[in-house]
C-alpha positions as CSV (number, residue, x, y, z in Angstrom):
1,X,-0.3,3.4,22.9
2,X,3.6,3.2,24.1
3,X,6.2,3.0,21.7
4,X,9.7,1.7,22.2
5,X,11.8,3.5,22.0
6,X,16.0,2.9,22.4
7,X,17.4,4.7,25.4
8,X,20.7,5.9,23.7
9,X,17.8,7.2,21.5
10,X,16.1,9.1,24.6
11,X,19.5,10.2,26.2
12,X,20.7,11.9,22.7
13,X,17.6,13.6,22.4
14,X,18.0,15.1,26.2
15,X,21.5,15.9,25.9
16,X,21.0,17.6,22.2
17,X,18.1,19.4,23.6
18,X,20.2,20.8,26.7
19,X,22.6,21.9,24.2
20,X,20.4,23.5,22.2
21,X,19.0,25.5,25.2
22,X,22.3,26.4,25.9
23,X,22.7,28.6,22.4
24,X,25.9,25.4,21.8
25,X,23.8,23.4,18.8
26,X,21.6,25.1,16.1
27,X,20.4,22.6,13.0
28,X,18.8,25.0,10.4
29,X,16.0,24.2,8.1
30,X,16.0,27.7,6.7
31,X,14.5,27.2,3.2
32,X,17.7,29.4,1.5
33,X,20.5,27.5,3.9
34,X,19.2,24.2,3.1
35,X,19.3,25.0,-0.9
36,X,22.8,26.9,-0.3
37,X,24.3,23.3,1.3
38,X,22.7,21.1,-0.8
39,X,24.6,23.5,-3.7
40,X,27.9,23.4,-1.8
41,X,28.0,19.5,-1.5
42,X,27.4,18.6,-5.2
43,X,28.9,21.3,-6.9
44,X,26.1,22.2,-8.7
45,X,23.3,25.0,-9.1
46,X,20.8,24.3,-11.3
47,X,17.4,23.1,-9.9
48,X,15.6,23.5,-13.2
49,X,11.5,24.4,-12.0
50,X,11.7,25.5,-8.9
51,X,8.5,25.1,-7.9
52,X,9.6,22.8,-4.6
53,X,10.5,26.2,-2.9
54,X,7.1,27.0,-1.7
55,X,6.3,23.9,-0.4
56,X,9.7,23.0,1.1
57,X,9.2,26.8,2.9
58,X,5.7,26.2,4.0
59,X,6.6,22.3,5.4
60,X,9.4,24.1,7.3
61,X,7.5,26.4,8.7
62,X,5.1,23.6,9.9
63,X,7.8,21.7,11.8
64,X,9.1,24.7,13.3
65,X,5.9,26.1,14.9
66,X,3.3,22.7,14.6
67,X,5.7,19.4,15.3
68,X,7.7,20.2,18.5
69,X,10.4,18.0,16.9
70,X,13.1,16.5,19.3
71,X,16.9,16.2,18.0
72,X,15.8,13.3,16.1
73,X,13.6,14.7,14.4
74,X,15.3,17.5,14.0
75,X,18.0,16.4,12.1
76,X,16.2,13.7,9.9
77,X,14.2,16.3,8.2
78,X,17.1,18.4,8.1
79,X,18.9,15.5,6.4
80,X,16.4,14.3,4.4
81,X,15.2,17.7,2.9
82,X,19.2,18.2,2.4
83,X,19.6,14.8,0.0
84,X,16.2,15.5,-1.7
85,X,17.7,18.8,-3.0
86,X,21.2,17.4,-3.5
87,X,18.9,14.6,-6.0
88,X,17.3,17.0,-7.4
89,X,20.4,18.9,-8.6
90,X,21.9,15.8,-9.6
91,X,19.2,14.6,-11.7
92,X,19.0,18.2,-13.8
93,X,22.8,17.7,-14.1
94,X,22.1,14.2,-15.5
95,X,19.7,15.2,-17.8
96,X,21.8,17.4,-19.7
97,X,24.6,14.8,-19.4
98,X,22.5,11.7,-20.8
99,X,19.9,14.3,-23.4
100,X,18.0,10.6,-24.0
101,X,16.6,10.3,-20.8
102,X,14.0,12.8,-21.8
103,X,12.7,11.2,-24.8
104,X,12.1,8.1,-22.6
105,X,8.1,7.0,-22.5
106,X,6.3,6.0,-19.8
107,X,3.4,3.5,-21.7
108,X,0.7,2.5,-19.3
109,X,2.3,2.5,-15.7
110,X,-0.1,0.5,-13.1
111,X,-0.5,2.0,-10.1
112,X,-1.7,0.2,-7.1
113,X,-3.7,2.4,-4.7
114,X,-5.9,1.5,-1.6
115,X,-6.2,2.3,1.9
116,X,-3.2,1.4,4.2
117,X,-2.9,-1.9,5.2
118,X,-4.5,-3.2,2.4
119,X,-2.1,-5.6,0.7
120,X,-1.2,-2.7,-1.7
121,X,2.3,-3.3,-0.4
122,X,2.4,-7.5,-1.2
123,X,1.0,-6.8,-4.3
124,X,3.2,-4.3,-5.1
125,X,6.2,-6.7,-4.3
126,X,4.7,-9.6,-6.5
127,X,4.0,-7.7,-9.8
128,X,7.6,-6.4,-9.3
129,X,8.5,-9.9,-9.7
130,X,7.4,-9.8,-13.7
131,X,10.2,-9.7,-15.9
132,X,8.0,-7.1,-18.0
133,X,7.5,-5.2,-15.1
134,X,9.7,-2.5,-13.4
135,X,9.3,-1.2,-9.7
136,X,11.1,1.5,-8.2
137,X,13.7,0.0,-5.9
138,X,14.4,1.5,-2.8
139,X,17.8,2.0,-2.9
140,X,17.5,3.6,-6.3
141,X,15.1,6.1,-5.0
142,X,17.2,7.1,-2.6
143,X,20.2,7.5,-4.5
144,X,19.0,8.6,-7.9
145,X,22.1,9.3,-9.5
146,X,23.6,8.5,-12.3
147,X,21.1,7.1,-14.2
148,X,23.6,4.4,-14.8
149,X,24.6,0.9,-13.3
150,X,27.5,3.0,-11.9
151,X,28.1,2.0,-8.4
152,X,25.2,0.2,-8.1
153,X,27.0,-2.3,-5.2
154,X,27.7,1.0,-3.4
155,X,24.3,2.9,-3.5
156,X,22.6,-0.9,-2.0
157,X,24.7,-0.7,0.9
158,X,24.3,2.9,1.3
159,X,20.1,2.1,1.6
160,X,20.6,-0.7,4.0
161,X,22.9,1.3,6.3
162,X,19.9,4.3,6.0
163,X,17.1,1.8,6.4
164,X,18.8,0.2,9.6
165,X,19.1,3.5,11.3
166,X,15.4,3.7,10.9
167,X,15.2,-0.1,12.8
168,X,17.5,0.9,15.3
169,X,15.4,4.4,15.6
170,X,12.0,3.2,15.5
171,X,12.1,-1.0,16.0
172,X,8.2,-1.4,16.3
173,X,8.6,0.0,12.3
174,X,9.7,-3.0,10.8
175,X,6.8,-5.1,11.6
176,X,4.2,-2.9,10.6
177,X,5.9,-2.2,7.4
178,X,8.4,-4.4,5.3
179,X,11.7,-2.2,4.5
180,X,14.2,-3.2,2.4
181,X,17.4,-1.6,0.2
182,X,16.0,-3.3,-3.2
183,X,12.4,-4.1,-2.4
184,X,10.2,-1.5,-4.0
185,X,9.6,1.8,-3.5
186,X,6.3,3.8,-3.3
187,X,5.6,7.3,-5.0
188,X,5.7,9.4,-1.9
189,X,9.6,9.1,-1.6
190,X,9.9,10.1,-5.3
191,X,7.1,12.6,-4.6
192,X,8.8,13.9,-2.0
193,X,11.6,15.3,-4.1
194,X,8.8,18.0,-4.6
195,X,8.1,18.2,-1.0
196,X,4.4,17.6,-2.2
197,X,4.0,14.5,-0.7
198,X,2.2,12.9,2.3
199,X,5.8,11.5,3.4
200,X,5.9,14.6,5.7
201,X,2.9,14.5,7.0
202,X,3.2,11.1,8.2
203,X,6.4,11.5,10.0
204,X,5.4,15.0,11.5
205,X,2.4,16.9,13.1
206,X,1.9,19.4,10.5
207,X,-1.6,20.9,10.0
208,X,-1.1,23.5,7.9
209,X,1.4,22.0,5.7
210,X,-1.1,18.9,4.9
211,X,-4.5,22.0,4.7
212,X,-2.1,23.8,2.0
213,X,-1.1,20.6,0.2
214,X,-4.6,19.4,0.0
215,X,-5.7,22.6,-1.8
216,X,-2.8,22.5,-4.4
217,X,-2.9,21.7,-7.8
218,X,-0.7,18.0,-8.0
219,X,0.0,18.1,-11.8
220,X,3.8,19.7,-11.4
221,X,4.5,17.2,-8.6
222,X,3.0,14.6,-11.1
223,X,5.3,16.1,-14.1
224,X,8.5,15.6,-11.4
225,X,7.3,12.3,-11.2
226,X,7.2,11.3,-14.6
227,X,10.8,13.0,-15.2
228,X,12.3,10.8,-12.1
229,X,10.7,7.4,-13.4
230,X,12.5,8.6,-16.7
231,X,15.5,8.8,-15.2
232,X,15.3,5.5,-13.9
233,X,14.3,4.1,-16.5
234,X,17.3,5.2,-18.5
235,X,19.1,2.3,-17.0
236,X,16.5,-0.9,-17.7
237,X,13.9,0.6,-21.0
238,X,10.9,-0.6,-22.3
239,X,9.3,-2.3,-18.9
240,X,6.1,-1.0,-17.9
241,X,6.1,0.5,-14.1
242,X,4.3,-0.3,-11.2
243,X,3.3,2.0,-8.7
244,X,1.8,2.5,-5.5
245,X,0.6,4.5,-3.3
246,X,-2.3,5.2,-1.7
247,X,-2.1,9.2,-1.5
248,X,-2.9,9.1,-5.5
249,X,-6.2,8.5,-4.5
250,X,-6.5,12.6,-3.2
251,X,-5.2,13.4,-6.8
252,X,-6.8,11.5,-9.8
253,X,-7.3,14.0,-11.8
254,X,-3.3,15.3,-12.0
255,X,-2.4,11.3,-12.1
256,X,-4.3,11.1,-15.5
257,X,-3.2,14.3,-16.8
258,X,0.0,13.0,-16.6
259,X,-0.4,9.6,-17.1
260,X,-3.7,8.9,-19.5
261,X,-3.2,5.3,-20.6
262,X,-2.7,4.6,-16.6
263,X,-4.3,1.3,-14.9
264,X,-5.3,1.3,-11.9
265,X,-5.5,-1.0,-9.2
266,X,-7.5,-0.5,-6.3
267,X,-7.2,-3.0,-3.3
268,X,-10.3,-3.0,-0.7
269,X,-10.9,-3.8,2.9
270,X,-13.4,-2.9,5.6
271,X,-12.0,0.5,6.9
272,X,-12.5,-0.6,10.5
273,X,-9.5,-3.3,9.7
274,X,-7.1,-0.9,8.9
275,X,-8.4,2.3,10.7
276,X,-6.1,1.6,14.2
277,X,-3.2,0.0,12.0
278,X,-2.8,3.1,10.1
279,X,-3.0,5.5,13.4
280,X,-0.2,3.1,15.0
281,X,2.2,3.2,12.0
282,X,2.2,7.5,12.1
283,X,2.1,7.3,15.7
284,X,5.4,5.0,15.6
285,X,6.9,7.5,13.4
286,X,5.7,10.5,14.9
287,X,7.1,9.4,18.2
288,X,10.9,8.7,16.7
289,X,10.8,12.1,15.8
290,X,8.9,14.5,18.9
291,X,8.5,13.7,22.1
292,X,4.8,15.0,22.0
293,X,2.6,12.9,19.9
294,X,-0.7,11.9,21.2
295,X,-2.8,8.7,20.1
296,X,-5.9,9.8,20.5
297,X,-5.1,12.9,18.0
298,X,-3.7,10.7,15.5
299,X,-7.0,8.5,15.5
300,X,-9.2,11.2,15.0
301,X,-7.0,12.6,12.0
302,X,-6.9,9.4,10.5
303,X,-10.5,8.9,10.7
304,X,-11.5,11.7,9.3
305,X,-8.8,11.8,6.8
306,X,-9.3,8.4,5.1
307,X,-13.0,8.9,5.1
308,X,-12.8,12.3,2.9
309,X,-9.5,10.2,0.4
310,X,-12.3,8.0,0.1
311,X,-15.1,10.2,-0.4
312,X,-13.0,12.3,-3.1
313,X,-11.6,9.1,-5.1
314,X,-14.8,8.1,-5.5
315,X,-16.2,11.2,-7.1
316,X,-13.1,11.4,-8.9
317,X,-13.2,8.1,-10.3
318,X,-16.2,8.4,-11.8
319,X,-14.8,10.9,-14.4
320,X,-12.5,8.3,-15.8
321,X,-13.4,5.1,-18.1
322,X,-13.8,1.8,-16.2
323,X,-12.2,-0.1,-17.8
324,X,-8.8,1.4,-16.5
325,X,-9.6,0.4,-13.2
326,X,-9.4,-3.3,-11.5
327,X,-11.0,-3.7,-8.2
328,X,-9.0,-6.1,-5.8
329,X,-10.8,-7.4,-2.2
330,X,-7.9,-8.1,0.6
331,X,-9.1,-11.4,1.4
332,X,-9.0,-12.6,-2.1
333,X,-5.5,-12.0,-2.2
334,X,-4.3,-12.8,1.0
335,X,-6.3,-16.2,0.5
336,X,-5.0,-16.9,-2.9
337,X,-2.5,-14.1,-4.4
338,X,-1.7,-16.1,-7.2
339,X,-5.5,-16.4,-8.3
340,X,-6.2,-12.6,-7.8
341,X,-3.2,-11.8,-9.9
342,X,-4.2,-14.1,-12.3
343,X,-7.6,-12.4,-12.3
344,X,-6.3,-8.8,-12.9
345,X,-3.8,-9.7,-15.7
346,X,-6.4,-11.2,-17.6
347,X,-8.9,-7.9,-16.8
348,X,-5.7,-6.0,-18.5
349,X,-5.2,-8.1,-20.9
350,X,-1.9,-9.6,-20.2
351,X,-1.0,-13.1,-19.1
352,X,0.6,-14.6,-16.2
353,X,3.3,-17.0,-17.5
354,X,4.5,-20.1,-15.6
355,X,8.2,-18.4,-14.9
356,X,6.7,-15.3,-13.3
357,X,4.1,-17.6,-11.4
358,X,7.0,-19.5,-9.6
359,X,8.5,-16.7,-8.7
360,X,5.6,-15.4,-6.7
361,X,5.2,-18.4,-5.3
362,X,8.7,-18.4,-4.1
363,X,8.2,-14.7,-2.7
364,X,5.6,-15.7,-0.7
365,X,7.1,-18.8,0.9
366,X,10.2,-16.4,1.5
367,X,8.7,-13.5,3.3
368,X,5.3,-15.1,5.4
369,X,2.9,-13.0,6.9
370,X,4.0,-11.3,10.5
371,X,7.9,-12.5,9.6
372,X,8.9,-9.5,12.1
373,X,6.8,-10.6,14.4
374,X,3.3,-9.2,15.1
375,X,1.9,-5.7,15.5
376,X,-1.1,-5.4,18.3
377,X,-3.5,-2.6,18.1
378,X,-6.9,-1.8,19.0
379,X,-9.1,1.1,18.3
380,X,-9.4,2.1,22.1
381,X,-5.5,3.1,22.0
382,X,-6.1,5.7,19.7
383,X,-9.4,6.8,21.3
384,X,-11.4,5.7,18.5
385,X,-15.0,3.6,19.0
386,X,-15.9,1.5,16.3
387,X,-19.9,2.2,16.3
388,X,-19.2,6.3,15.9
389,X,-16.4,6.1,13.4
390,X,-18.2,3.4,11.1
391,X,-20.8,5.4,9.6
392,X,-17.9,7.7,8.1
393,X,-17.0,4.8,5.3
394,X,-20.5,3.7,4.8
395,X,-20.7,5.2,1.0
396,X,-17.3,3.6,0.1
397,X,-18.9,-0.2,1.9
398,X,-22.0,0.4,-0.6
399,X,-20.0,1.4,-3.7
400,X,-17.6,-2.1,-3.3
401,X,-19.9,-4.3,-2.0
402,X,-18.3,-4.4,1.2
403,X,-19.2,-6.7,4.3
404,X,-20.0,-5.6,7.4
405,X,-17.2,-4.8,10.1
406,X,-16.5,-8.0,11.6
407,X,-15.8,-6.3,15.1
408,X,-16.7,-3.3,16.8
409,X,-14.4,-3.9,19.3
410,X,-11.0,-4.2,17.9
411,X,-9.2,-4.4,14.5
C-alpha cells in the first residue's frame, strides 16, 4: 500500500536526519527532560499521582529502540508527550483553583464501543447532537485548561491550526477519519494524558509498549478519566456524557469499576469489512511518522489483535447485567440512523424528541458519506487472505448473529 506523502514533508525529514547524523539536532524524549520542560513552560510542579511515569518511560523506550521514527515523528511525540504533561499540570493547578470540580458526578455516561469502522464515530457525532447529552469536543481535549469558557474562540483556532498540520502531514487521513476542532473527541486522547492508551500504538510500531500495556491494570487510567470529564464538565453540568472508543473493549472490568451505572453501546459489523480499513488507517499514520512501516506487518497485527479485543470483551461482558448493554448492527444505522437511535433511546429508556431528531437529520445531510472523497483498500495490500483470517472472528459472528462475509476477496 503507498501512502502520499507531501515532498516538503520527505525533504525535512532528509535534511533533519542529515543533521542529526551530523551531532547539529538532538530532540529528547528523556522521561525526566520531558517532565522538566513541560514544568518550565507552565510554571508549575505539581502532577498529583504520578503514575504516568512508568508508562510515559516504557513508551519512550519503545520509540527509541522499536519505531525507527523519522524527524516527524520524532518531534510529534516529543510535542505531544510535552502538551500532555503541560495538561496535566494545568488541570491539578485547576483543581485546587476551582475545589467544585471534584464534587462533580459523572451519572450514567454512554459509551459507544465497536470495532473500527463501525459507525461508532457517526454515532458518536449524532447523540452529541442531544441537548442532554455532552461529548468531549476536540478542541477542548486538547486544550483542557481552565475549566472555564475563558478563551474559548482562542483554544478553537488553536485545534484547527493542530488538526490541519495533521492534513497537510498525512492527506489520505482525512478521508478515512472525520477531524474536526469541535466535533467530538474519543477517550484515547483523554486517555492518553496517562500515556495508557492505544493512541501510541497506533501512530508508532511499539511492541513492547502495547505487550506491557495489555498486562496492566486500567482502573488508574480509568480514575484520570473520570477526573478530566470532571473537569470539563465544570463548564456545562448536569449533561450525561457520551463516549467512545473502541479500546474500552480490552478493559471492561476497570470501565465499570469506575463507572457502574455505565451504558453501553456496542456497534457490529462483519470483521472482514473493517479488517483492511483498520490496517490502512495505522499504516497512514505509521507512515507520517517512520519511514519503515510495512503493510503486510500491520495486517497481521491487526488480525490478530482485533480477534483477541473480541474474544476478551466477550468474556468480559458476560460478567456485567444485560441490560446495560444495547447491541447496534452497522447496516441498520447506516440504512436508517434515525430509526436505530430511536431504537436504543427507547432500550435506555429515554426518548428522542422532535428538536433533537431534526438536528440529526440536518447532520447527516451536512456531512454525507465519503465527503473527503473515498478511501480504497483491499485485504491483498496488507497481505491478508480473507479465507485464513476469517475463522479468527467466528465466535464473535455466532454470539451477534452475524452474516457471512460478503467477499473473500476484498473489503
Amino acid at each position: 500500500m503507498q501512502t502520499h506523502r507531501p515532498a516538503a514533508v520527505r525533504a525535512l525529514n532528509r535534511v533533519a536526519a542529515l543533521l542529526e547524523k551530523a551531532g547539529l539536532l538532538r530532540l529528547d524524549l528523556d522521561e525526566v527532560a520531558l517532565i522538566n520542560a513541560a514544568r518550565r513552560r507552565t510554571g508549575l510542579s505539581d502532577f498529583g499521582d504520578e503514575n504516568f511515569r512508568e508508562p510515559l518511560r516504557r513508551l519512550a523506550h519503545a520509540i527509541k529502540h522499536e519505531a525507527r521514527p523519522n524527524f516527524i515523528g520524532k518531534m510529534a511525540v516529543r510535542q505531544d508527550s510535552l502538551y500532555l504533561l503541560m495538561n496535566r499540570l494545568q488541570i491539578e493547578h485547576d483543581r485546587v483553583k476551582y475545589p467544585e470540580i471534584a464534587s462533580q458526578s459523572i451519572v450514567k455516561p454512554i459509551f459507544i464501543i465497536g470495532l473500527p469502522r463501525t459507525g461508532t464515530t457517526l454515532l458518536h457525532s449524532l447523540l452529541g447532537l442531544d441537548p442532554g447529552y455532552r461529548v468531549p469536543k476536540t478542541w477542548e481535549v486538547m486544550t483542557p485548561s481552565p475549566p472555564t469558557s475563558d478563551g474559548e474562540a482562542k483554544r478553537i483556532r488553536v485545534a484547527e491550526k493542530n488538526l490541519a498540520w495533521l492534513n497537510r502531514l498525512a492527506p489520505d487521513f482525512k478521508a478515512i477519519h472525520l477531524t474536526g476542532a469541535e466535533l467530538p473527541q474519543e477517550c484515547i486522547a483523554i486517555m492518553s494524558h496517562t500515556f495508557m492508551s492505544d493512541q501510541f500504538d497506533i501512530m508508532f510500531n511499539v511492541q513492547s509498549y502495547r505487550t506491557w500495556l495489555e498486562a496492566q491494570d486500567m482502573r488508574p487510567a480509568y480514575e484520570y478519566h473520570r477526573r478530566f470529564l470532571q473537569h470539563l464538565q465544570y463548564r456545562h453540568p448536569e449533561r450525561r456524557w457520551v463516549l467512545k472508543a473502541p479500546a474500552h473493549m480490552l478493559s471492561l472490568g476497570a470501565l465499570f469499576a469506575i463507572y457502574p451505572d455505565a451504558q453501553i453501546v456496542q456497534t457490529h459489523r462483519e470483521p472482514m469489512d473493517v479488517l483492511a480499513s483498520t490496517a490502512s488507517l495505522s499504516t497512514v499514520l505509521r507512515s507520517t511518522f517512520s519511514d519503515h512501516v510495512d503493510p503486510e506487518v500491520i495486517g497481521r497485527e491487526m488480525s490478530q489483535f482485533w480477534g483477541d479485543t473480541l474474544d476478551t470483551f466477550m468474556r468480559l461482558r458476560e460478567n456485567h447485567p444485560p441490560e446495560q448493554f444495547f447491541d447496534l448492527d452497522y447496516m441498520e444505522l447506516v440504512k436508517d440512523p434515525i430509526g436505530a437511535i430511536r431504537r436504543l433511546y427507547l432500550h435506555f429508556g429515554n426518548e428522542l424528541s422532535a428538536e433533537t431528531e431534526t438536528r440529526m437529520r440536518e447532520f447527516l445531510t451536512l456531512h454525507p458519506k465519503d465527503k473527503h472523497g473515498q478511501h480504497h483498500y483491499t485485504l491483498a495490500q496488507f497481505g491478508l487472505d480473507a479465507a485464513k483470517e476469517s475463522p479468527r472472528f467466528q465466535r464473535y459472528r455466532e454470539r451477534f448473529n452475524l452474516a457471512a462475509p460478503r467477499s473473500l476477496a476484498h473489503v
